[in-house]
C-alpha positions in Angstrom: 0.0 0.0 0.0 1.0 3.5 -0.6 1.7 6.0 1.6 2.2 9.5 1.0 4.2 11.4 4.2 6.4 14.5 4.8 9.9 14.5 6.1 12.0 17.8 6.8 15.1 17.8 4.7 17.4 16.7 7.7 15.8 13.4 7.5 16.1 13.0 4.2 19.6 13.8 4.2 20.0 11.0 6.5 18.1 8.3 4.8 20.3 9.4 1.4 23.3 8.3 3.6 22.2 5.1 4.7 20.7 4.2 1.0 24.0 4.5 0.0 25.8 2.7 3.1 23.5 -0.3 3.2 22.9 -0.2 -0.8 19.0 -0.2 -0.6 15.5 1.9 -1.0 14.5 4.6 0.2 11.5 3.0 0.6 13.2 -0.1 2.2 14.6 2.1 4.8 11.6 3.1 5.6 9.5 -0.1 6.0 11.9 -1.4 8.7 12.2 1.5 10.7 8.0 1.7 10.7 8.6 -2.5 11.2 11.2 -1.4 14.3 8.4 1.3 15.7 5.4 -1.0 15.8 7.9 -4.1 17.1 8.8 -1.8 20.2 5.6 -0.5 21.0 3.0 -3.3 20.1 1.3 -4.9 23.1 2.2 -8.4 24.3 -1.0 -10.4 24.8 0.3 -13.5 25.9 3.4 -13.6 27.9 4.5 -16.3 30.9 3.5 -14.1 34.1 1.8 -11.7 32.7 -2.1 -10.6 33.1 -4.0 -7.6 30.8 -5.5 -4.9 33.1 -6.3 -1.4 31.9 -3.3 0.7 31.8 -4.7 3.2 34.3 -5.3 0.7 37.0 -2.0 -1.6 37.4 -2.8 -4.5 39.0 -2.1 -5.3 42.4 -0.3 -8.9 42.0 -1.2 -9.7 46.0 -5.1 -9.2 45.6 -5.1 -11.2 42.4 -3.1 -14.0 44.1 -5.9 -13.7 47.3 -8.8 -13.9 44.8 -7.0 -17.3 42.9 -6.2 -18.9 46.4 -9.6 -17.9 47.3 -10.8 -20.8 45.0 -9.3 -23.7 46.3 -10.9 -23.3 49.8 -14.2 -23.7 47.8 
C-alpha cells in the first residue's frame, strides 16, 4: 500500500546516507524503521506471568493472588 508522508530535509539527508551505506531503498529504509516502531511498542498479549488490566489501574499482583487462592478453599 501507498503511503504518501512529509519528512523535513534533515531526514532525508539521513536516509540518502544510509541508501547509500547499506545499498537499498528509500522505501526499504523506511518499512523497517516503521517494522522497528510497531515491534517496540505493540502490546504483548500472551506472555509467561503476565495478566491484561487497563493501563490506568496496574494490578495489584497480592489481591489477584488472594482472589485465585480464594478458589481452592471452595
Amino acid at each position: 500500500m501507498r503511503t504518501i508522508i512529509d519528512l523535513p530535509d534533515s531526514q532525508l539527508a539521513a536516509l540518502r546516507v544510509l541508501e547509500l551505506r547499506k545499498k537499498v531503498s528509500r522505501a526499504e529504509l523506511i518499512r523497517l524503521a516503521v517494522a522497528q516502531y510497531v515491534g517496540l511498542h505493540a502490546e504483548t498479549e500472551n506472555a509467561f506471568g503476565a495478566w491484561k488490566t487497563p493501563k490506568r489501574r496496574p494490578a495489584d499482583g497480592l489481591a489477584v493472588e488472594k482472589k485465585l487462592r480464594a478458589e481452592w478453599d471452595r
